[in-house]
C-alpha positions in Angstrom: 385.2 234.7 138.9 382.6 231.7 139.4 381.4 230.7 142.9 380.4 227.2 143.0 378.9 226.2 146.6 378.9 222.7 147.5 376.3 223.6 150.0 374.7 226.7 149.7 375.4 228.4 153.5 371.7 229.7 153.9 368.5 228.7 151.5 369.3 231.3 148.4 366.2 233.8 148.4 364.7 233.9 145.1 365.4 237.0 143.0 363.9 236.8 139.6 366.4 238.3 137.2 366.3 239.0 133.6 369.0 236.6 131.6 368.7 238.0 128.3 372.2 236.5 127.0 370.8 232.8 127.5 368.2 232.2 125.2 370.1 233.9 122.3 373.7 231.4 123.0 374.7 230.4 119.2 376.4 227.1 120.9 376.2 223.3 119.3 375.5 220.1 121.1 378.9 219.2 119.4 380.5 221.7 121.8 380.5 219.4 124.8 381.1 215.7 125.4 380.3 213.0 127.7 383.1 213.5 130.8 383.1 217.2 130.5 382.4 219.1 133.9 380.1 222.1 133.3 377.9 224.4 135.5 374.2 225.6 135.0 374.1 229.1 136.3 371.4 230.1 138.8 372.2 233.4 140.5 374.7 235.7 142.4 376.6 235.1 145.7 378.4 237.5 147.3 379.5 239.7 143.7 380.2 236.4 141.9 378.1 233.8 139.8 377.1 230.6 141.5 375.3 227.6 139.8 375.3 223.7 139.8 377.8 221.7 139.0 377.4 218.8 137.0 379.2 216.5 134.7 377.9 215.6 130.8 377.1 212.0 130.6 375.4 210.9 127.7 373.3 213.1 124.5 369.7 212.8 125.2 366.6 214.8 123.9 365.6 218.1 125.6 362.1 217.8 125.3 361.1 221.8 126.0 363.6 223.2 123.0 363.0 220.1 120.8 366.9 219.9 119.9 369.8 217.9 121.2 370.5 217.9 124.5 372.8 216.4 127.4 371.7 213.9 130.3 374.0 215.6 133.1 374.7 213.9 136.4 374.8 216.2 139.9 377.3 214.3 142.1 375.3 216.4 144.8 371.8 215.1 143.5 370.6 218.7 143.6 366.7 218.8 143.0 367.3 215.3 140.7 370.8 213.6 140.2 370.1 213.3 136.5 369.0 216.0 134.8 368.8 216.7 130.7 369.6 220.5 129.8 370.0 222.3 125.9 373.9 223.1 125.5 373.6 226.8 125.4 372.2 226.1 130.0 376.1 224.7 130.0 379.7 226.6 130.2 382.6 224.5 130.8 384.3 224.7 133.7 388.1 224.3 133.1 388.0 227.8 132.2 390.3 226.5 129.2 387.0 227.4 126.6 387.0 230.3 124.9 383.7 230.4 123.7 382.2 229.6 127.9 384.5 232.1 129.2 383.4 234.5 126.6 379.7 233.7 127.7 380.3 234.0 131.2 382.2 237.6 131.3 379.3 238.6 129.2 376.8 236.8 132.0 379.0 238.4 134.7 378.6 242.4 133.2 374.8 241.6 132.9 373.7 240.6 135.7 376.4 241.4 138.5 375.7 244.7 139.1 372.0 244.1 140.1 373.4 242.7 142.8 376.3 244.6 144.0 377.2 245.4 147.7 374.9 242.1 148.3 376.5 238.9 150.3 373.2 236.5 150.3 373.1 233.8 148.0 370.2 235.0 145.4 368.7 232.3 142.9 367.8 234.4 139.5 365.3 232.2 138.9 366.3 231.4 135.6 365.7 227.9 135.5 363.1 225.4 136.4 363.3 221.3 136.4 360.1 219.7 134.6 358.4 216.5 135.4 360.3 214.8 133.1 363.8 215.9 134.6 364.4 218.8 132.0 366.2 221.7 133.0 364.3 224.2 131.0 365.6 228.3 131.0 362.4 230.6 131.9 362.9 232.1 128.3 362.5 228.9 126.6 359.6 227.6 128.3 357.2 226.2 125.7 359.1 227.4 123.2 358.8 224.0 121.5 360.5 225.0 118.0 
């Protein structure tokens, strides 16, 4: 279902990837709250999703989408161990939410079969970290609205 590394076994090799289900998520900052542990999707390891896991702290700005965002903490410190991200980067990962499990089957059919038969981890390259610690989604770059 969802492969979530601790420690990715090799560097992934980046693959960039169209995420056309992203940009488009009809999902309120209301959705999540500070405690919740969700994952930021970033590519495919062997036939599953991988991303980052991360817990919501605290709402703060995302500066790239200009809307509500989250300030999320990697316990693994990733690129940064605080990071802010829009709510529609997030899907729970309980697997008790409809609404994220809905998003990630639909993430899954998308973008799975680009990579089938393939065991390396690949990084989609959907997402970048700016200089003011905003993870921002490669469709929403500048989008400013």
């Amino acid at each position: 279902m969802l492969h979530r590394p601790q420690r990715p076994f090799r560097p992934p090799r980046l693959s960039p990837t169209p995420d056309r289900l992203t940009r488009d998520r009809d999902i309120t900052h209301a959705h999540f709250k500070a405690g919740d542990q969700v994952i930021v999707l970033k590519g495919v390891v062997a036939g599953e999703l991988w991303g980052e896991s991360m817990r919501v702290v605290t709402p703060s700005w995302h500066t790239p989408t200009d809307e509500d965002g989250w300030r999320l903490r990697n316990p693994t410190g990733g690129q940064q161990t605080f990071v802010t991200a829009h709510p529609r980067y997030l899907i729970h990962l309980d697997g008790k939410c409809p609404e994220c499990l809905i998003h990630l089957r639909a993430m899954e059919e998308s973008v799975l079969p680009a990579f089938a038969g393939r065991e390396d981890l690949v990084d989609c390259g959907w997402y970048t970290i700016t200089e003011l610690g905003q993870v921002v989604h490669v469709a929403d770059r500048g989008a400013g609205r």
